[in-house]
Backbone as a printed PyTorch tensor [residue, N CA C, xyz], in Angstrom:
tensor([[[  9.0860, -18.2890,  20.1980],
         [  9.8060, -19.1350,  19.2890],
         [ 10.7660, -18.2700,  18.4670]],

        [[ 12.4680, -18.6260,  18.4990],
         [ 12.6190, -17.9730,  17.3250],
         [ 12.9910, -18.5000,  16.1050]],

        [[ 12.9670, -17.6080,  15.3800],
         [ 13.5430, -17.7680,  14.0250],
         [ 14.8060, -18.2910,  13.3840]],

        [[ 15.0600, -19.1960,  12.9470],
         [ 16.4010, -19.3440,  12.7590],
         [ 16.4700, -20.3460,  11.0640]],

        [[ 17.6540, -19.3540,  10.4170],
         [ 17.8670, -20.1250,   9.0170],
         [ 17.5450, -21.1750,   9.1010]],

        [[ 17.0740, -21.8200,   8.0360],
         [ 17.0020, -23.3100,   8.1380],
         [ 18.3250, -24.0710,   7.8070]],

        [[ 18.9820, -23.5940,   6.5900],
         [ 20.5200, -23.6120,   6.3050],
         [ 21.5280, -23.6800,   7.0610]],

        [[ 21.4670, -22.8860,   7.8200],
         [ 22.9270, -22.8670,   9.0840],
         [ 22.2580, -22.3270,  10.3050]],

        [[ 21.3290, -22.2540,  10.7670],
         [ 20.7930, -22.3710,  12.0710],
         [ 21.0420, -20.9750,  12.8390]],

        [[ 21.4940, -19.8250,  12.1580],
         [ 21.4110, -18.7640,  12.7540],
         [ 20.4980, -17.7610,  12.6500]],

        [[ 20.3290, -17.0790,  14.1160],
         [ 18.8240, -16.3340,  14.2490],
         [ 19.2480, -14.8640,  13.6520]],

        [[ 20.1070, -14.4540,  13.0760],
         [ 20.2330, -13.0740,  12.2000],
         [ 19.6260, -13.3760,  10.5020]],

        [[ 18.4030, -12.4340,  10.5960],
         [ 17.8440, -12.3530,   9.3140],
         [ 17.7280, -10.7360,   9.3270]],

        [[ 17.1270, -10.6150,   7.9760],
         [ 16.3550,  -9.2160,   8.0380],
         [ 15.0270,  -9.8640,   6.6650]],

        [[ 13.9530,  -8.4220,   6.8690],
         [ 13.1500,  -9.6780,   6.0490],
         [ 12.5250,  -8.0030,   4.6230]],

        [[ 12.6120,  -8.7380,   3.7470],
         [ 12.7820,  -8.1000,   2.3430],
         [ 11.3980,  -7.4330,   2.2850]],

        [[ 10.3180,  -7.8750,   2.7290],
         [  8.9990,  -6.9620,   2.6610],
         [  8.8450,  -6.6350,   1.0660]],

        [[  8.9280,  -7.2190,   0.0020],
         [  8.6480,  -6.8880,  -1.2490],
         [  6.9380,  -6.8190,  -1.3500]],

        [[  5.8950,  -8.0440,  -1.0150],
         [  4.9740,  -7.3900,  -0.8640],
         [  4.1320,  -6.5690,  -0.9400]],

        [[  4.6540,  -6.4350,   1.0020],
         [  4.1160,  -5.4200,   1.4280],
         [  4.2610,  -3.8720,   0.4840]],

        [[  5.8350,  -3.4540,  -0.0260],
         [  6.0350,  -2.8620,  -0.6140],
         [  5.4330,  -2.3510,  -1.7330]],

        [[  5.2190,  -3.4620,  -2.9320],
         [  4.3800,  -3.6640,  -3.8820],
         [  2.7220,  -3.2270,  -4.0010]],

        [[  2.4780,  -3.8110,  -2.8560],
         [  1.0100,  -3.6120,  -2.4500],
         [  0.2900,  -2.1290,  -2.1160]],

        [[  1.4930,  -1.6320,  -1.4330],
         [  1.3020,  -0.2620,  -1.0030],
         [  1.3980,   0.5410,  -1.8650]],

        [[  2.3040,   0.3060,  -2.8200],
         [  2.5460,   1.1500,  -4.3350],
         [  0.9290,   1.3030,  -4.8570]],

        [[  0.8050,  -0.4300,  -5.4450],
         [ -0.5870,  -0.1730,  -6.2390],
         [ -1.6170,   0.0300,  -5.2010]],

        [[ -1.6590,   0.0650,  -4.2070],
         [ -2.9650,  -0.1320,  -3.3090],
         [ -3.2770,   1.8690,  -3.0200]],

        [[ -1.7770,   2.3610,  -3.3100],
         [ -2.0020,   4.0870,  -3.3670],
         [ -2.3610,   4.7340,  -5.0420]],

        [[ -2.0140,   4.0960,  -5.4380],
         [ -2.2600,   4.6530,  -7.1860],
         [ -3.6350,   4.6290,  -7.6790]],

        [[ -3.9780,   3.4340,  -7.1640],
         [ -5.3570,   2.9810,  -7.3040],
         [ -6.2200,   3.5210,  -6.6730]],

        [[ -5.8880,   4.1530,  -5.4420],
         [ -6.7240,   4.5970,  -4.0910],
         [ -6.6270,   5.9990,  -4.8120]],

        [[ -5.7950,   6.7870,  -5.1080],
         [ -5.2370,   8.0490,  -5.7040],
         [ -6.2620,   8.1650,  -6.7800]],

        [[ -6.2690,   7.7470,  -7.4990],
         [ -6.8310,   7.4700,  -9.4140],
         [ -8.7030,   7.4090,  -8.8740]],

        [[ -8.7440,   6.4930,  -8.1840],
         [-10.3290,   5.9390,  -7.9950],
         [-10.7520,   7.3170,  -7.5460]],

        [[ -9.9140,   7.8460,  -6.4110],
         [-10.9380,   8.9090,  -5.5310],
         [-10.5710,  10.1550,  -6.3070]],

        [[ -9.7170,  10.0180,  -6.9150],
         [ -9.5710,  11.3370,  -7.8260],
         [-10.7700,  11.7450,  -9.2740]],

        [[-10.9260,  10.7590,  -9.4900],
         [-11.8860,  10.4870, -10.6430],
         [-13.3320,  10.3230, -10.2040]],

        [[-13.7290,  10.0420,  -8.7600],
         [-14.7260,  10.3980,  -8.3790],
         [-14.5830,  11.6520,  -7.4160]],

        [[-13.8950,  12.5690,  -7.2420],
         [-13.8820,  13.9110,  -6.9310],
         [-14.0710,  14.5420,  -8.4110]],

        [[-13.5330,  14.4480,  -9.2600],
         [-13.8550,  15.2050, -10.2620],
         [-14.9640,  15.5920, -10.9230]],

        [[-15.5660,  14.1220, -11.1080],
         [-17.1770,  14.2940, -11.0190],
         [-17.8660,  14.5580, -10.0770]],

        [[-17.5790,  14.2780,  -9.0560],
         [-18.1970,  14.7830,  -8.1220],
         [-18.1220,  16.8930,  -8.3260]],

        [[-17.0260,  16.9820,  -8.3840],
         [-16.7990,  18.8760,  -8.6310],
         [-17.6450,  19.3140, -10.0010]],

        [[-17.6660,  18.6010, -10.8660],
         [-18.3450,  19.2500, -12.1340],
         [-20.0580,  19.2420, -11.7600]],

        [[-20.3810,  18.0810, -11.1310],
         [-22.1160,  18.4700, -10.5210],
         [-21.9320,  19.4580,  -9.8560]],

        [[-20.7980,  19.8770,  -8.7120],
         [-20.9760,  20.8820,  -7.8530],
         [-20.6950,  22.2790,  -8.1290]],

        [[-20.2570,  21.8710,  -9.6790],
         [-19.9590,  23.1630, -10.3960],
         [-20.9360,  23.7760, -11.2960]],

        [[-21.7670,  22.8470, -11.5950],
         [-23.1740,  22.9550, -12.7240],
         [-24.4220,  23.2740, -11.6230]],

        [[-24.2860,  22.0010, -10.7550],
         [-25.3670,  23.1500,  -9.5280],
         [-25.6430,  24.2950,  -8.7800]],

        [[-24.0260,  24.7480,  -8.6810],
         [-23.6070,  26.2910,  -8.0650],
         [-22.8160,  25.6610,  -6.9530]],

        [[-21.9950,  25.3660,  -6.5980],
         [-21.3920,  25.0840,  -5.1560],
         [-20.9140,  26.3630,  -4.7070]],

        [[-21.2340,  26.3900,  -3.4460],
         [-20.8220,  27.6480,  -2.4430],
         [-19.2760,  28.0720,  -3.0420]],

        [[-18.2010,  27.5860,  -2.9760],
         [-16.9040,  27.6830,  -3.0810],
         [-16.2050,  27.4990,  -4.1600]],

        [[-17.2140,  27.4890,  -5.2130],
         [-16.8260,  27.5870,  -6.9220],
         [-15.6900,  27.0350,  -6.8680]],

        [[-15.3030,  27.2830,  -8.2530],
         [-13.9070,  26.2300,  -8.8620],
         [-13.0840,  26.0740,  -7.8140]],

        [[-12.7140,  26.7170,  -7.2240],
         [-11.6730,  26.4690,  -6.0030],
         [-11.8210,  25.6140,  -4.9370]],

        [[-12.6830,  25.7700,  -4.4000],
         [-14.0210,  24.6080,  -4.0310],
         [-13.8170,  23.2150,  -4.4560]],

        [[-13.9330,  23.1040,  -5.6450],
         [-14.1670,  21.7250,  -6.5380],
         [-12.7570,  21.2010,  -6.3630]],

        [[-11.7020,  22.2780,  -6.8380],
         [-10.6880,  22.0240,  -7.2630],
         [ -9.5460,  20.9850,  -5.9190]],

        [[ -9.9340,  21.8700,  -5.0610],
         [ -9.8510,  21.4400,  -3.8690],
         [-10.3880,  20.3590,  -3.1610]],

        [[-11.2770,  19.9020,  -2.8020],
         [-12.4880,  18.7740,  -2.8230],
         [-11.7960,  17.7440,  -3.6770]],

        [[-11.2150,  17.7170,  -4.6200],
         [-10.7500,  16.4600,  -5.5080],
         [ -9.3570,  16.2630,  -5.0020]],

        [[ -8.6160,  17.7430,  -4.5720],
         [ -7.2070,  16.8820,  -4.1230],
         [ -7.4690,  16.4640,  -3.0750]],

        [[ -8.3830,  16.7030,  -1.9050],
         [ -8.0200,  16.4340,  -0.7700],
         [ -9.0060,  14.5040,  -0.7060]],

        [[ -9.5060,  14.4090,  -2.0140],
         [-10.4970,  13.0740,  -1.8380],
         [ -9.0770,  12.5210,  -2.3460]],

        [[ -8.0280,  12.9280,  -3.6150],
         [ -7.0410,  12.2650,  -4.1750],
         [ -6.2950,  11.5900,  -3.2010]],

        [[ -6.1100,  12.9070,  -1.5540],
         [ -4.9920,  12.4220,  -1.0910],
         [ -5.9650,  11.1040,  -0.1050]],

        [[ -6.5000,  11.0800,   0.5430],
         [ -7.4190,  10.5890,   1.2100],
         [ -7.8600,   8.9740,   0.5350]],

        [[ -8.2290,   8.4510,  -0.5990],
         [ -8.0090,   7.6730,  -1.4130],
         [ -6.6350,   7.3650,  -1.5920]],

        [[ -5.8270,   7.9290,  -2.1030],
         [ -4.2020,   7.3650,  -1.9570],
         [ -3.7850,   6.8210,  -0.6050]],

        [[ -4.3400,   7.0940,   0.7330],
         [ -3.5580,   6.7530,   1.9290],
         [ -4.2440,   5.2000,   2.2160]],

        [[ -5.8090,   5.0770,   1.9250],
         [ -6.9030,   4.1240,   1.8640],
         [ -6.2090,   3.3390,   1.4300]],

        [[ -5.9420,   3.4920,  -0.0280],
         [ -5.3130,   2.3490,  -1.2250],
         [ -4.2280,   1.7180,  -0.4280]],

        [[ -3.1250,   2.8380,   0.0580],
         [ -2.0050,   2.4860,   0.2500],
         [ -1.7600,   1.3430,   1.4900]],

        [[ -2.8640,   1.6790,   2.1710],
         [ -2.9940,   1.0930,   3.8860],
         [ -3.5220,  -0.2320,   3.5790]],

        [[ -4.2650,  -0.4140,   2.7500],
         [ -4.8250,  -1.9440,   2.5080],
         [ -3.8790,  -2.8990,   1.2340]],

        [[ -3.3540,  -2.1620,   0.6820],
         [ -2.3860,  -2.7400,  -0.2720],
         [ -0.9890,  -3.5460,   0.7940]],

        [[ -0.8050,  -2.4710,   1.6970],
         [  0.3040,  -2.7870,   2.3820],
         [ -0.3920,  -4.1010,   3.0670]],

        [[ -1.3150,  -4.1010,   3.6590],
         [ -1.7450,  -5.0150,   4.8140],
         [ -2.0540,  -6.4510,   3.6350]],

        [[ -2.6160,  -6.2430,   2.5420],
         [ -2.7700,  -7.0940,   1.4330],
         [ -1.1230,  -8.3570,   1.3670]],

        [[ -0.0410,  -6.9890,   0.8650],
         [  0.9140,  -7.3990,   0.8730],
         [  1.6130,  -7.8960,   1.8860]],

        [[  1.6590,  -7.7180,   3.4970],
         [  2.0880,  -8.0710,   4.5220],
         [  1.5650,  -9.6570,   4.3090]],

        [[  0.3610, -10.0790,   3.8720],
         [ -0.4950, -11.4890,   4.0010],
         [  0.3480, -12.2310,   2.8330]],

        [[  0.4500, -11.7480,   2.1250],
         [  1.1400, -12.3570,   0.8950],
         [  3.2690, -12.8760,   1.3080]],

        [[  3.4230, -11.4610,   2.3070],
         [  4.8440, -11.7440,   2.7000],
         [  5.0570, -13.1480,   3.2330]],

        [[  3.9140, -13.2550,   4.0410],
         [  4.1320, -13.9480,   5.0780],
         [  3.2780, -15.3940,   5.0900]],

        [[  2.7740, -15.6610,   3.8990],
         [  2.2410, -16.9280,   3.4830],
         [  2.7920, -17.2600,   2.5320]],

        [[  3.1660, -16.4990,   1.2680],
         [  3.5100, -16.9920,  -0.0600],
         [  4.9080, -16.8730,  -0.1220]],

        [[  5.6070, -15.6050,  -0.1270],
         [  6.5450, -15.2970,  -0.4720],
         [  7.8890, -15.9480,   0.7740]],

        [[  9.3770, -16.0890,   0.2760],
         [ 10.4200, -16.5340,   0.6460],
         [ 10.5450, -14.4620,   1.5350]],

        [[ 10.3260, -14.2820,   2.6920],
         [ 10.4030, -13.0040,   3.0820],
         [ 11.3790, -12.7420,   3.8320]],

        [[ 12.2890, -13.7110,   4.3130],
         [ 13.1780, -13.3310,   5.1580],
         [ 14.5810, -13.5670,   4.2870]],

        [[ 15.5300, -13.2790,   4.9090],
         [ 17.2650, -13.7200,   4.4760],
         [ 18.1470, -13.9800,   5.5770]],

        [[ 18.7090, -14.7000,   5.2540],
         [ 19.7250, -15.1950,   6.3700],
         [ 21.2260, -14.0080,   6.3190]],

        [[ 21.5350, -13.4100,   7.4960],
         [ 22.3250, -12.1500,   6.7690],
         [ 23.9560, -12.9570,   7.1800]],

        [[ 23.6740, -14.2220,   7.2670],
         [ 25.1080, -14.8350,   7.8080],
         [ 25.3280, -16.0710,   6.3070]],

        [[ 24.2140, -16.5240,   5.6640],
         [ 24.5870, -16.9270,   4.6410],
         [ 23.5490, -16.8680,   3.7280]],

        [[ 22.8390, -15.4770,   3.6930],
         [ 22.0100, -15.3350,   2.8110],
         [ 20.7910, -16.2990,   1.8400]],

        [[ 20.6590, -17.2120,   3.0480],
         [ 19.8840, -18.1140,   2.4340],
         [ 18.5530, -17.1380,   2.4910]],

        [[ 17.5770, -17.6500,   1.8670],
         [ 16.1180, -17.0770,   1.8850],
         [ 14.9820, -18.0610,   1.8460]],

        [[ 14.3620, -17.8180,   2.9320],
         [ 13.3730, -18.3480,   3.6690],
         [ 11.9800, -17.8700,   4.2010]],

        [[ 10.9620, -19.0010,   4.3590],
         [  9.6700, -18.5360,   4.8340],
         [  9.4260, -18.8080,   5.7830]],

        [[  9.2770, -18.4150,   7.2560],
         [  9.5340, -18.7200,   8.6570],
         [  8.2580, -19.7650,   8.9940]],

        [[  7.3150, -19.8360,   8.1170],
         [  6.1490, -20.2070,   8.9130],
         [  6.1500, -21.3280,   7.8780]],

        [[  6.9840, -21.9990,   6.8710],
         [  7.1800, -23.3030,   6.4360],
         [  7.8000, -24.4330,   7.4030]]])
Protein backbone atom coordinates (compact mmCIF):
# COMPACT_ATOMS: atom_id res chain seq x y z
CA UNK A 1 0.00 0.00 0.00
CA UNK A 2 1.29 3.35 -0.49
CA UNK A 3 1.32 6.36 1.15
CA UNK A 4 -0.04 9.28 -0.22
CA UNK A 5 -0.97 13.00 1.21
CA UNK A 6 -4.29 13.08 2.00
CA UNK A 7 -4.36 16.85 0.72
CA UNK A 8 -3.13 16.51 -2.81
CA UNK A 9 -2.62 12.87 -3.28
CA UNK A 10 1.07 12.75 -3.70
CA UNK A 11 3.33 9.84 -2.56
CA UNK A 12 6.54 12.25 -1.71
CA UNK A 13 6.75 12.66 2.07
CA UNK A 14 9.60 12.49 4.44
CA UNK A 15 8.63 11.71 8.03
CA UNK A 16 9.84 14.09 11.06
CA UNK A 17 10.59 11.22 13.68
CA UNK A 18 10.30 13.79 16.64
CA UNK A 19 9.44 10.97 18.92
CA UNK A 20 11.49 8.69 18.22
CA UNK A 21 14.06 11.46 18.60
CA UNK A 22 12.82 12.67 21.93
CA UNK A 23 12.63 9.30 23.35
CA UNK A 24 16.10 8.41 22.59
CA UNK A 25 17.35 11.65 24.19
CA UNK A 26 15.55 10.87 27.56
CA UNK A 27 15.57 7.11 27.24
CA UNK A 28 19.85 7.75 27.16
CA UNK A 29 20.07 10.31 30.05
CA UNK A 30 18.07 8.28 32.11
CA UNK A 31 19.79 4.99 31.09
CA UNK A 32 23.24 7.13 31.61
CA UNK A 33 22.18 8.70 35.22
CA UNK A 34 20.41 5.28 36.53
CA UNK A 35 23.49 3.04 35.66
CA UNK A 36 25.85 5.60 36.60
CA UNK A 37 24.52 6.03 40.08
CA UNK A 38 24.32 2.43 40.52
CA UNK A 39 28.01 1.92 39.40
CA UNK A 40 29.02 4.32 41.85
CA UNK A 41 27.70 2.57 44.61
CA UNK A 42 28.31 -0.23 43.41
CA UNK A 43 32.47 1.05 43.32
CA UNK A 44 32.39 2.49 46.88
CA UNK A 45 31.34 -1.28 48.35
CA UNK A 46 34.08 -2.44 46.03
CA UNK A 47 36.23 0.06 47.36
CA UNK A 48 35.49 -0.49 51.23
CA UNK A 49 35.71 -4.32 50.61
CA UNK A 50 39.13 -4.20 48.77
CA UNK A 51 38.42 -4.74 45.03
CA UNK A 52 41.25 -6.33 43.10
CA UNK A 53 41.65 -3.15 40.76
CA UNK A 54 41.24 -0.33 43.34
CA UNK A 55 40.05 3.11 42.41
CA UNK A 56 40.77 2.60 38.88
CA UNK A 57 38.83 -0.42 38.94
CA UNK A 58 35.75 1.33 40.39
CA UNK A 59 36.36 4.26 38.45
CA UNK A 60 36.16 2.41 35.44
CA UNK A 61 33.32 -0.14 36.23
CA UNK A 62 30.99 3.04 36.53
CA UNK A 63 31.91 4.49 33.12
CA UNK A 64 31.65 1.52 31.32
CA UNK A 65 27.97 0.62 33.37
CA UNK A 66 27.35 4.71 32.41
CA UNK A 67 27.98 3.92 28.85
CA UNK A 68 26.09 0.60 28.74
CA UNK A 69 22.92 2.12 30.57
CA UNK A 70 22.98 5.16 28.20
CA UNK A 71 22.77 2.82 24.98
CA UNK A 72 19.80 0.59 27.05
CA UNK A 73 17.95 3.94 27.81
CA UNK A 74 18.57 5.17 24.45
CA UNK A 75 17.38 1.89 22.46
CA UNK A 76 14.06 1.66 24.30
CA UNK A 77 13.31 5.36 24.38
CA UNK A 78 13.77 5.32 20.63
CA UNK A 79 11.54 2.18 20.11
CA UNK A 80 9.09 3.94 22.89
CA UNK A 81 9.14 6.90 20.61
CA UNK A 82 8.90 5.10 17.17
CA UNK A 83 5.20 3.73 18.90
CA UNK A 84 4.25 7.12 19.76
CA UNK A 85 5.41 8.38 15.97
CA UNK A 86 3.35 6.21 14.54
CA UNK A 87 0.06 6.09 16.58
CA UNK A 88 -0.16 9.52 18.11
CA UNK A 89 1.81 11.90 16.46
CA UNK A 90 1.09 13.80 12.77
CA UNK A 91 4.79 11.98 11.58
CA UNK A 92 4.94 12.42 8.13
CA UNK A 93 4.94 15.76 5.64
CA UNK A 94 3.90 16.12 2.38
CA UNK A 95 7.23 17.59 0.67
CA UNK A 96 4.95 18.82 -2.39
CA UNK A 97 2.56 20.77 -0.12
CA UNK A 98 3.71 20.27 3.19
CA UNK A 99 0.69 19.11 4.59
CA UNK A 100 1.27 16.87 7.78
CA UNK A 101 -0.13 13.70 8.34
CA UNK A 102 -0.62 10.30 10.14
CA UNK A 103 -0.50 7.45 7.58
CA UNK A 104 -2.32 4.94 9.61
CA UNK A 105 -5.48 7.49 10.17
Amino acid sequence: MTIRCPKCNSDSFTTRDTGRKIGGAIGATVGATSALTGALKGSQVGMRVGAYAGPAGSLGGALIGALVGCATGAATGATVGKVIDEKVLNNCVCTECEQEFNPHF
